[in-house]
C-alpha positions as CSV (number, residue, x, y, z in Angstrom):
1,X,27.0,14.8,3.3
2,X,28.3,14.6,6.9
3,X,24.7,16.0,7.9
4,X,22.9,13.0,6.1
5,X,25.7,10.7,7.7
6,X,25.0,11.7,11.4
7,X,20.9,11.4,10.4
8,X,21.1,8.2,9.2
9,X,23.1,6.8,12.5
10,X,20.6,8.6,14.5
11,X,17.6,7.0,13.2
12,X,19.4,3.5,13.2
13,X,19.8,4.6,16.7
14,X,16.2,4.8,16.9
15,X,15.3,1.7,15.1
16,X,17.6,-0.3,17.6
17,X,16.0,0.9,20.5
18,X,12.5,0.7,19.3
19,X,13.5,-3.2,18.5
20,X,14.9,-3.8,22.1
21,X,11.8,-1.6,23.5
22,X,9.4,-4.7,21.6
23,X,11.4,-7.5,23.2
24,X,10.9,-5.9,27.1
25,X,7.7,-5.8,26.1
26,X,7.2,-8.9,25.3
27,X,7.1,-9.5,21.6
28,X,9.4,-10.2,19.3
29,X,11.1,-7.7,18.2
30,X,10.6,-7.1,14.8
31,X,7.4,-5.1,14.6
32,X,4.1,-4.9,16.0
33,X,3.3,-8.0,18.4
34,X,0.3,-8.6,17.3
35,X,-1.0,-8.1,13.5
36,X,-4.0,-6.7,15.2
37,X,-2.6,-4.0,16.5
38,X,-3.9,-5.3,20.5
39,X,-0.8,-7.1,21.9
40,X,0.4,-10.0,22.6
41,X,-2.0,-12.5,24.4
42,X,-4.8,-10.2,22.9
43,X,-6.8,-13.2,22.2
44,X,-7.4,-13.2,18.3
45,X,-4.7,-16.0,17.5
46,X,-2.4,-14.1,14.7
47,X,1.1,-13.8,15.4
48,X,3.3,-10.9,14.5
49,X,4.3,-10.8,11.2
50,X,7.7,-12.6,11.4
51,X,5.7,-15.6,12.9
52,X,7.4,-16.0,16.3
53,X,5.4,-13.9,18.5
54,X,2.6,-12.4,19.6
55,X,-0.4,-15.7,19.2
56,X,-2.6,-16.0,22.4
57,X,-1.3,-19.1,24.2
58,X,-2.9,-22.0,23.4
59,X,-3.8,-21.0,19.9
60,X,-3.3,-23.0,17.0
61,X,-0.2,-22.5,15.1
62,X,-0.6,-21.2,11.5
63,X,0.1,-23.2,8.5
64,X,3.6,-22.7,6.7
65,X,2.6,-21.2,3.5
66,X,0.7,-18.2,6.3
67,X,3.8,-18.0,7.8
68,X,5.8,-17.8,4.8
69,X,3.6,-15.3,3.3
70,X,4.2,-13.2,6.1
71,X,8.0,-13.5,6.3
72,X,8.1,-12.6,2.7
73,X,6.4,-9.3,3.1
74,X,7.7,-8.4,6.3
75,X,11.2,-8.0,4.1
76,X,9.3,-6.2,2.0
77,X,8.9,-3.3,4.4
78,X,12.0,-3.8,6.3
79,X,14.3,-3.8,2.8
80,X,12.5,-0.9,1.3
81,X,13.4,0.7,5.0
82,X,16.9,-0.1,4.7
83,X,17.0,1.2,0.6
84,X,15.2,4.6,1.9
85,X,18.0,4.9,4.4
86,X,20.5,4.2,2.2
87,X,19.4,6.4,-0.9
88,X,18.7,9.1,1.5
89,X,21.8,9.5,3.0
90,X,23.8,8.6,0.2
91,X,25.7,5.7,1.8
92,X,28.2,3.4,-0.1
93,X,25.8,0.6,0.0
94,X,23.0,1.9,-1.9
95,X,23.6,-1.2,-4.7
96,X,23.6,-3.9,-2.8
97,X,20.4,-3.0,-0.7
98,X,19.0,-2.1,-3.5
99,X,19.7,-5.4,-5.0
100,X,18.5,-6.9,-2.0
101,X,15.5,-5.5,-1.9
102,X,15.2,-6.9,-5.7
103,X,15.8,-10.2,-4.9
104,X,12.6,-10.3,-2.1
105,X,10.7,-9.4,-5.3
106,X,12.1,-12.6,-6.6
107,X,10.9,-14.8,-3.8
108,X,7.9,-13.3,-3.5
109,X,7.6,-14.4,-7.3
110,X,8.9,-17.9,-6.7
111,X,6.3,-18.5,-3.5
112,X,3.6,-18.0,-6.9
113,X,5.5,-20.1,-9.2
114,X,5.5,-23.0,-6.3
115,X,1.4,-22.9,-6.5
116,X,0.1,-21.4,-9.6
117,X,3.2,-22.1,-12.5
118,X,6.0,-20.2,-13.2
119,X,4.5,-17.9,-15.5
120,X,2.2,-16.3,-12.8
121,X,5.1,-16.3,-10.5
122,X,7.0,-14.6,-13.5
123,X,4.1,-12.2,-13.8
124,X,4.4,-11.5,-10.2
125,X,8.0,-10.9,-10.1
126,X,7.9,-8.7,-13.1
127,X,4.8,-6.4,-11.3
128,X,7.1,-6.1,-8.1
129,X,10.1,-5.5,-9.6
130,X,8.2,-2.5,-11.6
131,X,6.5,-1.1,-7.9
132,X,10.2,-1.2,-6.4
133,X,11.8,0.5,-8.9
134,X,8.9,3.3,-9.3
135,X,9.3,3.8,-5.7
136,X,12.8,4.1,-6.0
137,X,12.1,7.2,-8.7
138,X,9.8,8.7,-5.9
139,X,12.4,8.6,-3.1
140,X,14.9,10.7,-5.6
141,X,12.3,12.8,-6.7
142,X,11.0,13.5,-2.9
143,X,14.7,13.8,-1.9
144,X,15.3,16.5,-4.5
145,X,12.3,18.2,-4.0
146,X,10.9,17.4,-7.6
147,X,7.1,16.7,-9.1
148,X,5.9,13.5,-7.8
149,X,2.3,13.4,-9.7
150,X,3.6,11.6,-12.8
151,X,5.9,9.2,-10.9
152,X,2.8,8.5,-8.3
153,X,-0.1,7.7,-11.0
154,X,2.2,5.3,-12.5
155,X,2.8,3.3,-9.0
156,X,-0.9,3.7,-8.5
157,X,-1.7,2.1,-11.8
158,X,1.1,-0.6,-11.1
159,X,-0.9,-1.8,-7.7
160,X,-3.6,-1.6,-9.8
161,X,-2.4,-4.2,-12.0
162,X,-0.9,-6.1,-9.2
163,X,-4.4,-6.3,-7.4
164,X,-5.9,-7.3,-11.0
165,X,-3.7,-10.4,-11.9
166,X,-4.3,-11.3,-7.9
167,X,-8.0,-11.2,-8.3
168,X,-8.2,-13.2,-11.7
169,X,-6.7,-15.8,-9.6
170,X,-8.5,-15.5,-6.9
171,X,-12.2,-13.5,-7.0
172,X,-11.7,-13.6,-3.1
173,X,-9.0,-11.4,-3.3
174,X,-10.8,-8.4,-4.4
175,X,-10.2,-6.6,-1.3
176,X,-6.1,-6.5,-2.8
177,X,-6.5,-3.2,-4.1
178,X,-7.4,-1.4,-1.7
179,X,-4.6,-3.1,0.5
180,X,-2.4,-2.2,-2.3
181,X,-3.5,1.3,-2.4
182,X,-2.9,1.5,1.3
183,X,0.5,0.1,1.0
184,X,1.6,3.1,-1.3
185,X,-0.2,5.3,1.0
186,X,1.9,4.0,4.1
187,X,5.5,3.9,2.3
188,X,5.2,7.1,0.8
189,X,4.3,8.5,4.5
190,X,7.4,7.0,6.3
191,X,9.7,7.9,3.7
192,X,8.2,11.6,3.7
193,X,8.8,11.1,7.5
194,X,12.5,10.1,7.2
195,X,13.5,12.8,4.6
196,X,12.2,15.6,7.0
197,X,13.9,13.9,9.8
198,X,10.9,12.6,11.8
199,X,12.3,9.5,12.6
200,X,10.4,8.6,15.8
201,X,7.4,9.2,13.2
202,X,8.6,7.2,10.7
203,X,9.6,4.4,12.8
204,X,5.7,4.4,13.7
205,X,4.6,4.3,9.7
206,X,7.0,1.5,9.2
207,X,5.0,-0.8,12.7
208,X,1.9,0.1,10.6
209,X,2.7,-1.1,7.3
210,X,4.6,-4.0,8.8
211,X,1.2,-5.1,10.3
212,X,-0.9,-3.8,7.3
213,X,1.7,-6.0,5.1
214,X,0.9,-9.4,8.0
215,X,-2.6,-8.7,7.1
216,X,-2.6,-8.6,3.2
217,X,-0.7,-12.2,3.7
218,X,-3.1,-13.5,5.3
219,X,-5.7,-12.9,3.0
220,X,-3.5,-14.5,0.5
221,X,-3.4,-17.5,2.7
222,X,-6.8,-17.3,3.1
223,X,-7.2,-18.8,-0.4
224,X,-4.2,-19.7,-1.3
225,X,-5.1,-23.8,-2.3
């Protein structure tokens, strides 16, 4: 236990500093400063995926429900971080992050109900809630060293779903499965990164599928009305 402790306040270490590192840089802080991966002032006129930072000057701002979108799975990422660390190490915690992490489920849910009725946004709650709490049955089983196969298919199938309802509403959001897909792909690489204590490495997965995350909201806002 006291070996988990001292790993978990080193990667939070880590995370600080990678966070202070963005802002000299330039950005803002909470991820990669530009959702394309070039940097701030790259030109291409998306901001970072908390919304402050990282537009070319003089571009247009984005429209709220973008930005909204963006926030919303920005915590995504950063509370399934924050549950990871938790669960890994044990901490006294583990419920409430846990619960926290629930609850962005919930507003992503609502954001639906706002624009397509709160039985899609219902739908959508109950299809995230399902892919967090699968994931939560892969970190135990990858912490203990167990069989992942059975516990993976089912998430698979679960994004599969996901990426279904999203496309009856929306043929244009075909491409969500594959997005999906690569979603599962990227959380299950940082959290194999954590649990083998490669946290610079993991700190890198989690930049990538916070920007992977900007850029599945914005298809969503692409035709969201």
């Amino acid at each position: 236990m006291e070996a988990l402790g001292l790993a978990t306040v080193i990667f939070l270490v880590l995370v600080v500093a990678a966070a202070s590192a963005r802002r000299a840089r330039g950005g803002c802080g909470c991820g990669p400063s530009c959702a394309c991966d070039r940097g701030e002032g790259c030109g291409c006129g998306l901001f970072c995926p908390c919304g402050r930072g990282g537009r070319a000057p003089g571009s247009a701002p984005q429209d709220p429900v973008r930005l909204r979108l963006r926030a919303l799975w920005r915590e995504h990422v950063s509370r399934t971080l924050a549950f990871v660390v938790s669960s890994a190490g044990g901490l006294a915690d583990a419920k409430a992050v846990s619960d926290h992490l629930l609850d962005n489920q919930k507003d992503i849910g609502a954001l639906f109900s706002e624009r397509f009725g709160p039985a899609t946004g219902g739908a959508a709650t109950a299809l995230l809630t399902d892919h967090i709490l699968i994931a939560a049955e892969l970190v135990a089983a990858l912490k203990g060293g167990q069989p992942t196969d059975a516990i993976s298919g089912r998430w698979d199938k679960n994004a599969d779903d996901l990426a279904a309802a999203l496309q009856r509403l929306r043929p244009a959001w075909g491409a969500a499965r594959e997005m999906l897909r690569e979603h599962l792909r990227g959380t299950a690489a940082y959290v194999q990164a954590y649990l083998r204590g490669d946290y610079a490495k993991a700190l890198q997965l989690v930049d990538d599928a916070q920007a992977h995350m900007a850029r599945f909201a914005d298809l969503l806002a692409e035709k969201w009305d």
